[in-house]
SEFIZA-3560 file (N, C-alpha, C; in Angstrom, 3 decimals):
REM SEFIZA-3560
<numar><xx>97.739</xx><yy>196.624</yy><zz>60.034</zz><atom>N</atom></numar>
<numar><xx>99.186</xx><yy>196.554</yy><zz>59.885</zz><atom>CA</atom></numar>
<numar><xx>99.602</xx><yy>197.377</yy><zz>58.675</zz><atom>C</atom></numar>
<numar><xx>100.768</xx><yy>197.993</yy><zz>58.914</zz><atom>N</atom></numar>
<numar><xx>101.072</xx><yy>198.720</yy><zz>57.515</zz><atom>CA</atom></numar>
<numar><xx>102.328</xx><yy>197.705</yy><zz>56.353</zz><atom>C</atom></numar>
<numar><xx>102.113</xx><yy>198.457</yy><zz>55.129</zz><atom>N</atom></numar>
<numar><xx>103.021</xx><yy>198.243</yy><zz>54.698</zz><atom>CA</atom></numar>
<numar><xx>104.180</xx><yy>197.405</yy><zz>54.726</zz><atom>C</atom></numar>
<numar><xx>104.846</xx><yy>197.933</yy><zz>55.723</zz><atom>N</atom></numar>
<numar><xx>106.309</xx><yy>198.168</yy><zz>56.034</zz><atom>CA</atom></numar>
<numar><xx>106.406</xx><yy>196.629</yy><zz>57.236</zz><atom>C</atom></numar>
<numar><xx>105.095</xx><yy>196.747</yy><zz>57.524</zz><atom>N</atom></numar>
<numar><xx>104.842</xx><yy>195.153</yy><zz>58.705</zz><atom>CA</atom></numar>
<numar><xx>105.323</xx><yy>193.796</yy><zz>57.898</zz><atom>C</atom></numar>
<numar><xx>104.546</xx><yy>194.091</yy><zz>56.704</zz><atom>N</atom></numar>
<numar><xx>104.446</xx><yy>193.028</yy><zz>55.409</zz><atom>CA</atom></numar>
<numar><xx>105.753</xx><yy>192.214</yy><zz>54.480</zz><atom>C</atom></numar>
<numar><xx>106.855</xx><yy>193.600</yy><zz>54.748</zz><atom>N</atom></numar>
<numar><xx>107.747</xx><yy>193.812</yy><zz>53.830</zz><atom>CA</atom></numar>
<numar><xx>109.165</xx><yy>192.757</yy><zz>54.083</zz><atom>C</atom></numar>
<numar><xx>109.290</xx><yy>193.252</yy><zz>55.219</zz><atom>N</atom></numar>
<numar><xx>110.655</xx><yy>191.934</yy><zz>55.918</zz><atom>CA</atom></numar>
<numar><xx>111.764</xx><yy>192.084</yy><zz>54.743</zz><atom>C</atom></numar>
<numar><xx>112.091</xx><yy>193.201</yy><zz>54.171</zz><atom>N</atom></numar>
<numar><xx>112.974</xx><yy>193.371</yy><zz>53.548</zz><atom>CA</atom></numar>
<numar><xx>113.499</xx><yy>192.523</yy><zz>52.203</zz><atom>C</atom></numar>
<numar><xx>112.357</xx><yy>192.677</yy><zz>51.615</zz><atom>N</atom></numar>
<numar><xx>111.908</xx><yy>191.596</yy><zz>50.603</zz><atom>CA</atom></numar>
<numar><xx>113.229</xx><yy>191.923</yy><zz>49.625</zz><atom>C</atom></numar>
<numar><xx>113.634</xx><yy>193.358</yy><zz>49.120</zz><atom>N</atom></numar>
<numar><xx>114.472</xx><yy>193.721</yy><zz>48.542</zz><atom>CA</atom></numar>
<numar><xx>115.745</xx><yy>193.203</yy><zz>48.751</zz><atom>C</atom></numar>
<numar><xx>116.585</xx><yy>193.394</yy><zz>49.933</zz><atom>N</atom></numar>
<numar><xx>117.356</xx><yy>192.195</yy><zz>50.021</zz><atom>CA</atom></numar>
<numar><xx>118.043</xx><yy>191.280</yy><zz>49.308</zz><atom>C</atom></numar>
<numar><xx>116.476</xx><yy>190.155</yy><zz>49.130</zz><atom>N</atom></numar>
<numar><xx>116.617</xx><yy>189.283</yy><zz>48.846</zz><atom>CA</atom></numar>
<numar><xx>116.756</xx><yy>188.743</yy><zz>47.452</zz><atom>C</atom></numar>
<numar><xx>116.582</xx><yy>190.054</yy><zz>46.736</zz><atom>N</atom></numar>
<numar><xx>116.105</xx><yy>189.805</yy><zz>45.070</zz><atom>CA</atom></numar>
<numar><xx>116.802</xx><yy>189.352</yy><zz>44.537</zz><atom>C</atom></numar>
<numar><xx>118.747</xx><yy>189.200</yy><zz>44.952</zz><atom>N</atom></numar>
<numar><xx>119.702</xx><yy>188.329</yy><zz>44.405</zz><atom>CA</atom></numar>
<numar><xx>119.652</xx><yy>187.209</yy><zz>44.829</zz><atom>C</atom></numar>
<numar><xx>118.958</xx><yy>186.066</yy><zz>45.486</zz><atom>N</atom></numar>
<numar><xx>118.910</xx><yy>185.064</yy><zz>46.311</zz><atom>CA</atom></numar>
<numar><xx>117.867</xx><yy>184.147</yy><zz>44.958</zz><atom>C</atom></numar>
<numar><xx>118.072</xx><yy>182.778</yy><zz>45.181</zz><atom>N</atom></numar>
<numar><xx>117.488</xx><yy>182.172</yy><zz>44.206</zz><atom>CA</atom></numar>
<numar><xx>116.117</xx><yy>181.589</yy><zz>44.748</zz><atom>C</atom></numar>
<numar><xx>115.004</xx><yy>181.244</yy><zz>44.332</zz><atom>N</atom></numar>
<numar><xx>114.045</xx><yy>181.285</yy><zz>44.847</zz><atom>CA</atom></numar>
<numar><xx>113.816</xx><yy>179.946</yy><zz>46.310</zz><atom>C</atom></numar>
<numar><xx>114.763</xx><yy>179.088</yy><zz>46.329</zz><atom>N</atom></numar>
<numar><xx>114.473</xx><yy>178.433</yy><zz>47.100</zz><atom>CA</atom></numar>
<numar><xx>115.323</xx><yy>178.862</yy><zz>48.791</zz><atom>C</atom></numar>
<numar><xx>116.597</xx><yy>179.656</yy><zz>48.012</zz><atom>N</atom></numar>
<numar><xx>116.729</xx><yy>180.224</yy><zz>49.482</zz><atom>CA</atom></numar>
<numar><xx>116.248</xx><yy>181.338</yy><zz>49.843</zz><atom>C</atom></numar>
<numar><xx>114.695</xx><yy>182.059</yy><zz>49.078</zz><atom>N</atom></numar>
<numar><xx>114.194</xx><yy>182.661</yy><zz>49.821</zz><atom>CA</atom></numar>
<numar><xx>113.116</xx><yy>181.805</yy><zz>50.278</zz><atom>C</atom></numar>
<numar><xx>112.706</xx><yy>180.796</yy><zz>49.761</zz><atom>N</atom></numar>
<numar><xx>111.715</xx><yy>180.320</yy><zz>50.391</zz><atom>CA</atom></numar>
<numar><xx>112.225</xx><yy>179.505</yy><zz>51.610</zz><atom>C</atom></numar>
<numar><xx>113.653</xx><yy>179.083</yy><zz>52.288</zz><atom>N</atom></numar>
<numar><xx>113.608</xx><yy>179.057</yy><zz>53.109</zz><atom>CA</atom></numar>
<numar><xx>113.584</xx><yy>179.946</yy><zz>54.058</zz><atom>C</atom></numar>
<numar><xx>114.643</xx><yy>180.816</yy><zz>53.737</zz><atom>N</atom></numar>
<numar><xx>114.329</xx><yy>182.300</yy><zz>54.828</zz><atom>CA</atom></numar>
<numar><xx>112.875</xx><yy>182.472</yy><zz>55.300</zz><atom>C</atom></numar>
<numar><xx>112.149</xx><yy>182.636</yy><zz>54.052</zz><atom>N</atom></numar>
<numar><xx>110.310</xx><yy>182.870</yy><zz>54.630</zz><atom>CA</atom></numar>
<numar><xx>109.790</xx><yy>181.691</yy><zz>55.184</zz><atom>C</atom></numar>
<numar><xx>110.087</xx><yy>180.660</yy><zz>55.355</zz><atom>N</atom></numar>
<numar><xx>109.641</xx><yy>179.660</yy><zz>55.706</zz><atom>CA</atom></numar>
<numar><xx>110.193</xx><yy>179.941</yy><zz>57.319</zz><atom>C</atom></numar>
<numar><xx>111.491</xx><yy>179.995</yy><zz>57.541</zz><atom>N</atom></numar>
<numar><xx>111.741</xx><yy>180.117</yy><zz>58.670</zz><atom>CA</atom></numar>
<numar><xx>111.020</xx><yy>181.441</yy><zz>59.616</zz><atom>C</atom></numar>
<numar><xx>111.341</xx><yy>182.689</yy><zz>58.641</zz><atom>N</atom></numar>
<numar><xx>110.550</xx><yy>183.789</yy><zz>59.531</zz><atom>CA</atom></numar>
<numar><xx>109.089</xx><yy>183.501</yy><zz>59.498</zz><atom>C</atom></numar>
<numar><xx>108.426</xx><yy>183.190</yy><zz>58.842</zz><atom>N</atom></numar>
<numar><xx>107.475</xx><yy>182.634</yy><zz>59.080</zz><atom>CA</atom></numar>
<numar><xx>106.991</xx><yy>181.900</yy><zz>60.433</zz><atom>C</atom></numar>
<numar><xx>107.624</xx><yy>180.549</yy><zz>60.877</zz><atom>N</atom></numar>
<numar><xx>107.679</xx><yy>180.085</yy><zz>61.854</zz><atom>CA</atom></numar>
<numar><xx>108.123</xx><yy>180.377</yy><zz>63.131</zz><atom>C</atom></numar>
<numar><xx>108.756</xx><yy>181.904</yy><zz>62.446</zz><atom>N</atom></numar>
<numar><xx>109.433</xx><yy>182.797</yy><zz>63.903</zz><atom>CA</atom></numar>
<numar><xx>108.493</xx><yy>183.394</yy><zz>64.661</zz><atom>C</atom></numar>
<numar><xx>107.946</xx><yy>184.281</yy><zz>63.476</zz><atom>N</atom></numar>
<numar><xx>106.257</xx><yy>184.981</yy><zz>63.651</zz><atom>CA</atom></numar>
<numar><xx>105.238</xx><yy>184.499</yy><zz>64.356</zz><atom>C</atom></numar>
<numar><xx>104.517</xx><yy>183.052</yy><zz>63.721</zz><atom>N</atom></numar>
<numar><xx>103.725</xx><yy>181.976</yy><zz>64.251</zz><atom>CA</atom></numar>
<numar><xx>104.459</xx><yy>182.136</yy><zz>65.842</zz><atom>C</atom></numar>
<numar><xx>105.360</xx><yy>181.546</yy><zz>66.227</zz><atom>N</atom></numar>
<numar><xx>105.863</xx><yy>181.333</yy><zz>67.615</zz><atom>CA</atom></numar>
<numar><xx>105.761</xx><yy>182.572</yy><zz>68.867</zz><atom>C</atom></numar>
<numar><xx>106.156</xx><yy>183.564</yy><zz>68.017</zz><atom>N</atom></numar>
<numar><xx>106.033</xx><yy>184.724</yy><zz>68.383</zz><atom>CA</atom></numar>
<numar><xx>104.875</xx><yy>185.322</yy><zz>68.796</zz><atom>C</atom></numar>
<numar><xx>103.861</xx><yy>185.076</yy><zz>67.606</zz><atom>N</atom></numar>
<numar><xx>102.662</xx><yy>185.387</yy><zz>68.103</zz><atom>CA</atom></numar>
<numar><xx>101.768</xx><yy>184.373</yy><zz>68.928</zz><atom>C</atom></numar>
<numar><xx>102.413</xx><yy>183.771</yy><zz>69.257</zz><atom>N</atom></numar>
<numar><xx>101.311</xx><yy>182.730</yy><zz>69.814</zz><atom>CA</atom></numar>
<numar><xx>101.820</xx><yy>183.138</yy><zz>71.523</zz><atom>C</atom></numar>
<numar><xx>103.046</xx><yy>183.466</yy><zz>71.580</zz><atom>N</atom></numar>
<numar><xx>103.449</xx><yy>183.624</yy><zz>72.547</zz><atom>CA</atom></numar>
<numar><xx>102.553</xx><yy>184.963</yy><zz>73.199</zz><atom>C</atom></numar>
<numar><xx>102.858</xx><yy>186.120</yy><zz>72.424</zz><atom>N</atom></numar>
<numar><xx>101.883</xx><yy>187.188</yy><zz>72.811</zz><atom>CA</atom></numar>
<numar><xx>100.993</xx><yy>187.226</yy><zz>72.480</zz><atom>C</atom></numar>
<numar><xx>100.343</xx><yy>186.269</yy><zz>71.986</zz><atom>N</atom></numar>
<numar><xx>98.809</xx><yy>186.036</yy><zz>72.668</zz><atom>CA</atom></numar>
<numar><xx>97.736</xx><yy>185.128</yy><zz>73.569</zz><atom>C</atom></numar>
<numar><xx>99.514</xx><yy>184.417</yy><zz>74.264</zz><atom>N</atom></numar>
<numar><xx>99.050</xx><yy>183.620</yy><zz>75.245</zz><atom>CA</atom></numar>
<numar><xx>99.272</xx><yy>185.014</yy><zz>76.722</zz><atom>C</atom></numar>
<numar><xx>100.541</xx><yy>185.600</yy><zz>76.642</zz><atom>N</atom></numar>
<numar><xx>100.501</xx><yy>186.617</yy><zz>77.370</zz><atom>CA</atom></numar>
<numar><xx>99.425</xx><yy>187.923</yy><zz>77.417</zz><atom>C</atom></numar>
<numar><xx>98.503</xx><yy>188.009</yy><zz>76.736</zz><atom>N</atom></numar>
<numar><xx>97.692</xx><yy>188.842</yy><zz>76.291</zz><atom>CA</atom></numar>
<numar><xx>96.302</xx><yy>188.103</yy><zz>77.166</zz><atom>C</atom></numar>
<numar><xx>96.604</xx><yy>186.812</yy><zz>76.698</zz><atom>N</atom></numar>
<numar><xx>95.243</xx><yy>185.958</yy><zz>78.209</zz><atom>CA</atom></numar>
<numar><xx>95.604</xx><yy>186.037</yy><zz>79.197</zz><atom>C</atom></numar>
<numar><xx>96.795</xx><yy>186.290</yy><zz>79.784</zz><atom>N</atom></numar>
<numar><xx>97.152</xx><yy>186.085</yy><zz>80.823</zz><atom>CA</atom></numar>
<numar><xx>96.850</xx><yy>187.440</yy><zz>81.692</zz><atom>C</atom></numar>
<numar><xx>97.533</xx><yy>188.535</yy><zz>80.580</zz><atom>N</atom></numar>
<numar><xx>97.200</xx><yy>190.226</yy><zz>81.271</zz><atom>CA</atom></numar>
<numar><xx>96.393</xx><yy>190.488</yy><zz>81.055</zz><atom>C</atom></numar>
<numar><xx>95.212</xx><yy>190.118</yy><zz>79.729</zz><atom>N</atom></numar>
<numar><xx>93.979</xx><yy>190.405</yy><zz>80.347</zz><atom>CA</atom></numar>
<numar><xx>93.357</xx><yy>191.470</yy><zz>79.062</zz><atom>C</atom></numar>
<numar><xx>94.543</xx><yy>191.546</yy><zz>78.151</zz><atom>N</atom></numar>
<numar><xx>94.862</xx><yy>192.332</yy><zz>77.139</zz><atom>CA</atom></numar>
<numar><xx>94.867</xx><yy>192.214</yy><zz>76.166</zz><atom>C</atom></numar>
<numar><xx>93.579</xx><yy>192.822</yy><zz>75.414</zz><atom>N</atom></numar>
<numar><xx>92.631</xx><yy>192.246</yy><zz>74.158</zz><atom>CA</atom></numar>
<numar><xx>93.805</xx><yy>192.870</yy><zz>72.642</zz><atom>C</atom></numar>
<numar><xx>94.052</xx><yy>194.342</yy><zz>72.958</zz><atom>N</atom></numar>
<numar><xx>95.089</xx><yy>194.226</yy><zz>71.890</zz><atom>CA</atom></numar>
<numar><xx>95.976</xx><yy>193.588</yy><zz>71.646</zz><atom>C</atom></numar>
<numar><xx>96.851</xx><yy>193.053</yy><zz>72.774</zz><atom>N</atom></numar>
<numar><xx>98.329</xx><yy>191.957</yy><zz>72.770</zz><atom>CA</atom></numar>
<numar><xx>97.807</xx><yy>191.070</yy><zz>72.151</zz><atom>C</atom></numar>
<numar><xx>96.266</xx><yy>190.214</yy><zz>72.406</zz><atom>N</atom></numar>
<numar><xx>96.196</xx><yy>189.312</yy><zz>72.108</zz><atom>CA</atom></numar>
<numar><xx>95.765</xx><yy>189.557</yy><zz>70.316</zz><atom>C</atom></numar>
<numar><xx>95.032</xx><yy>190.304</yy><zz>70.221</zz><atom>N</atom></numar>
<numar><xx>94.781</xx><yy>190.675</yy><zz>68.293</zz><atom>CA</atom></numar>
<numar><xx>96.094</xx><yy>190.669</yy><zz>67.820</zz><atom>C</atom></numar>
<numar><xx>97.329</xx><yy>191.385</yy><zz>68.525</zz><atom>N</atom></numar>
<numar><xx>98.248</xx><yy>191.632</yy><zz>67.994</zz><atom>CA</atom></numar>
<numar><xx>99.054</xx><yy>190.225</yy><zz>67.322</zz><atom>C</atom></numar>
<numar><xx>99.171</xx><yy>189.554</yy><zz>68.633</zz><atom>N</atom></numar>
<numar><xx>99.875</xx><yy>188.156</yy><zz>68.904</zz><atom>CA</atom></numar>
<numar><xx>98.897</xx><yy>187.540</yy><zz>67.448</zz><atom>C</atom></numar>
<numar><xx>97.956</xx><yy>187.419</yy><zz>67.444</zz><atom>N</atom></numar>
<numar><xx>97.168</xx><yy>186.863</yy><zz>66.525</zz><atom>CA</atom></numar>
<numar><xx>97.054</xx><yy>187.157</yy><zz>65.089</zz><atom>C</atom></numar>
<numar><xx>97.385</xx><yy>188.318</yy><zz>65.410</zz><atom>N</atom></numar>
<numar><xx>97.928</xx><yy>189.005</yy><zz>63.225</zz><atom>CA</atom></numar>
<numar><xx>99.466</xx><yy>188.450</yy><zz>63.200</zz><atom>C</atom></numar>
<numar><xx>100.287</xx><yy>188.434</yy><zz>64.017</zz><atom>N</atom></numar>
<numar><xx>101.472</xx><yy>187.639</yy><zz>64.118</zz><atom>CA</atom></numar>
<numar><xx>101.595</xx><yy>186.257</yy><zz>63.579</zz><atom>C</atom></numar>
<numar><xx>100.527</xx><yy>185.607</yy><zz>64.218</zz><atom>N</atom></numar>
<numar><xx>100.870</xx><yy>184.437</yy><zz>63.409</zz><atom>CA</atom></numar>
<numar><xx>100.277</xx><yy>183.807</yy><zz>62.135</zz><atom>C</atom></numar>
<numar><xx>98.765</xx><yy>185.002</yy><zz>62.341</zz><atom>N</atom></numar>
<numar><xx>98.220</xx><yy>185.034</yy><zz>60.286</zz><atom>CA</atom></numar>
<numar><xx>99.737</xx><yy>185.400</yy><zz>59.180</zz><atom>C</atom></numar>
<numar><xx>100.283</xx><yy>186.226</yy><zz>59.907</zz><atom>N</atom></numar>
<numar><xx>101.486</xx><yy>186.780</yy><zz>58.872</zz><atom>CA</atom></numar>
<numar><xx>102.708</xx><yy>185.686</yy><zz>58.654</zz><atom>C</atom></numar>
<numar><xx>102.729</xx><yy>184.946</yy><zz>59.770</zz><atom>N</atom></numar>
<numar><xx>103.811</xx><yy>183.814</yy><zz>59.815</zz><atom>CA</atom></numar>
<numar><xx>103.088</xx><yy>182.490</yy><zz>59.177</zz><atom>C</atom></numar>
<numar><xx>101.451</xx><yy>182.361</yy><zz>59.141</zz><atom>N</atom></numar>
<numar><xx>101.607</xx><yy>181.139</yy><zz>57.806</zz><atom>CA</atom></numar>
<numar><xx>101.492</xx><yy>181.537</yy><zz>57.083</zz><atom>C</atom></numar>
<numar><xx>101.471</xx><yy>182.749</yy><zz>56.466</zz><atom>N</atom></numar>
<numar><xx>101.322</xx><yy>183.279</yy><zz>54.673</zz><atom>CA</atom></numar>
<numar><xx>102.775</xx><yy>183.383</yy><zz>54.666</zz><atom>C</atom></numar>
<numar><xx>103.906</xx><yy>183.741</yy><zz>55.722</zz><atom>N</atom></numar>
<numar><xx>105.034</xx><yy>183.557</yy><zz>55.071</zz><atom>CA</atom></numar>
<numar><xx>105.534</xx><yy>182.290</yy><zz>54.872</zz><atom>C</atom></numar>
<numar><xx>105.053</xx><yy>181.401</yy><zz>55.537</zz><atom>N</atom></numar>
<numar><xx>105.895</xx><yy>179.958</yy><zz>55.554</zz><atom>CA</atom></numar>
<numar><xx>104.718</xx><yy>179.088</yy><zz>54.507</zz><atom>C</atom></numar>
<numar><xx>103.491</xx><yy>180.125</yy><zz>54.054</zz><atom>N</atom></numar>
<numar><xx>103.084</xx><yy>179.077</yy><zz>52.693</zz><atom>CA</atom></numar>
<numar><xx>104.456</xx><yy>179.883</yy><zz>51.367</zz><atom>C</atom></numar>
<numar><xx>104.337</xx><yy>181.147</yy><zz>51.614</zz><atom>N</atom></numar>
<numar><xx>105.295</xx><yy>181.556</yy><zz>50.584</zz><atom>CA</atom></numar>
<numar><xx>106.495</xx><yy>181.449</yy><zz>50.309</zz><atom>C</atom></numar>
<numar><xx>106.820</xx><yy>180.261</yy><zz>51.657</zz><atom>N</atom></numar>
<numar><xx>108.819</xx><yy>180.388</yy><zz>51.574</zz><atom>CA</atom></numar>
<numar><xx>108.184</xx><yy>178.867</yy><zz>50.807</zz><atom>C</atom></numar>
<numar><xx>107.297</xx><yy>177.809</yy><zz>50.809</zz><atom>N</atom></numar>
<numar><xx>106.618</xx><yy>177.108</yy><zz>50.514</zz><atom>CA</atom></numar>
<numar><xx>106.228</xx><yy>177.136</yy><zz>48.699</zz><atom>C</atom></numar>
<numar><xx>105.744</xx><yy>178.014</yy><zz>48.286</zz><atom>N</atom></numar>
<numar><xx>105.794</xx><yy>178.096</yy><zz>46.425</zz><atom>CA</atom></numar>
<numar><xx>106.902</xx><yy>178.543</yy><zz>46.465</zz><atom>C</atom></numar>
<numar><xx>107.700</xx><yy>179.357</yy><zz>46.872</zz><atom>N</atom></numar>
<numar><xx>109.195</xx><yy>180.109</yy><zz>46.036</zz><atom>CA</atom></numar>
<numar><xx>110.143</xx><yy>178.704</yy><zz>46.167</zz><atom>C</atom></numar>
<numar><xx>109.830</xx><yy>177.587</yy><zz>47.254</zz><atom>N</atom></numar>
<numar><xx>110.684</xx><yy>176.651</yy><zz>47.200</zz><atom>CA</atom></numar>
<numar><xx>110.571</xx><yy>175.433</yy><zz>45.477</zz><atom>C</atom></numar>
<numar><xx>109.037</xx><yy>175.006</yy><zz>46.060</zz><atom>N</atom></numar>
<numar><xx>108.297</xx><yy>174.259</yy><zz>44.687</zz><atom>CA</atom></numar>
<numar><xx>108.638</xx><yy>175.048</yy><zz>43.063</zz><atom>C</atom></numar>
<numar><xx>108.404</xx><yy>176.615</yy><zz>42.950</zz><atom>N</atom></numar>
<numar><xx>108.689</xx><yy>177.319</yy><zz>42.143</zz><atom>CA</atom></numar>
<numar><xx>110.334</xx><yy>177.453</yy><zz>41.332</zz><atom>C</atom></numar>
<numar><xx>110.942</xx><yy>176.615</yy><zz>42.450</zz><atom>N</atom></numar>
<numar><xx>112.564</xx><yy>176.999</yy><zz>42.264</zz><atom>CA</atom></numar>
<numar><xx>113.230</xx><yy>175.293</yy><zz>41.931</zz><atom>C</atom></numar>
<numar><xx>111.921</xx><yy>174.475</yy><zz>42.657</zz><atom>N</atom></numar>
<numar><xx>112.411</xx><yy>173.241</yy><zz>41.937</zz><atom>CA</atom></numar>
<numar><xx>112.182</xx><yy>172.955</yy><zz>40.254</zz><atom>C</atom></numar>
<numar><xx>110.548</xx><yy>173.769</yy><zz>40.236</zz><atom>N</atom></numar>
<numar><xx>110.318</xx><yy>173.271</yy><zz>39.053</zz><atom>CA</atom></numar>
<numar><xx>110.941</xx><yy>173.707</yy><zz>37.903</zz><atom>C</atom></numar>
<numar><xx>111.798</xx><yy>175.113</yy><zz>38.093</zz><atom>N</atom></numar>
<numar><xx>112.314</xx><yy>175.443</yy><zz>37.224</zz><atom>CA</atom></numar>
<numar><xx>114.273</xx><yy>175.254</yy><zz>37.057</zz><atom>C</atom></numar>
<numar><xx>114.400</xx><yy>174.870</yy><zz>38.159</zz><atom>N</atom></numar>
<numar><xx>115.583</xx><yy>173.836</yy><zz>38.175</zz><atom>CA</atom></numar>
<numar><xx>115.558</xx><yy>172.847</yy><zz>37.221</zz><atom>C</atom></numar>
<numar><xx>114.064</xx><yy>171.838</yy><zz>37.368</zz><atom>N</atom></numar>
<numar><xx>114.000</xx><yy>170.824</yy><zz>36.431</zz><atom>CA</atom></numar>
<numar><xx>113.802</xx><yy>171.566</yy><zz>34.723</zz><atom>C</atom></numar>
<numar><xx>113.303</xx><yy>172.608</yy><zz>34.814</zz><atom>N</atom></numar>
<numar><xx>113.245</xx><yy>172.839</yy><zz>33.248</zz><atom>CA</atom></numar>
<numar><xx>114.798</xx><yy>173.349</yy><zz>32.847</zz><atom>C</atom></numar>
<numar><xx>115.794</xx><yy>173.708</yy><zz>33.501</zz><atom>N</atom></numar>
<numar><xx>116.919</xx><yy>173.972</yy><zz>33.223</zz><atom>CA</atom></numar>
<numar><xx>117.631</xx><yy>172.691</yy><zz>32.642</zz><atom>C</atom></numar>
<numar><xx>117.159</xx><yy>171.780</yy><zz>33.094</zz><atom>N</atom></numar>
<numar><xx>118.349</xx><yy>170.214</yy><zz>32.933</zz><atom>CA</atom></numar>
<numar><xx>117.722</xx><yy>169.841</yy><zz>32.000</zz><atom>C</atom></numar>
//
């Protein structure tokens, strides 16, 4: 996968406070996961070893995003609490 697979427009987000990016990634995350599971159930079905690798880096990429919407959330509480 390149780069640019990884990225999901991280820039964006750099004005966003850390817990509403960690929901965003949490959610695309779980978009990914779904996504790929989907094409790589269709990938058993056609018979089709790349769909299915593909479908399958899909949803490696969707739990590293939904562990990371996951610390930016924890990350955004804990420093909430050091604010008060």
């Amino acid at each position: 996968m390149s780069n640019d697979q990884w990225n999901d427009n991280r820039d964006d987000d750099q004005d966003e406070d850390l817990g509403t990016r960690g929901d965003k990634d949490t959610v695309r995350g779980k978009v990914n996961q779904a996504a790929g599971n989907v094409e790589e159930k269709a990938g058993d079905v056609l018979d089709n070893d790349e769909m299915q690798r593909h479908g399958q880096e899909k949803q490696i990429k969707g739990h590293i995003q939904e562990g990371a919407g996951d610390v930016e959330r924890k990350a955004d509480d804990i420093l909430d609490d050091d604010d008060h």
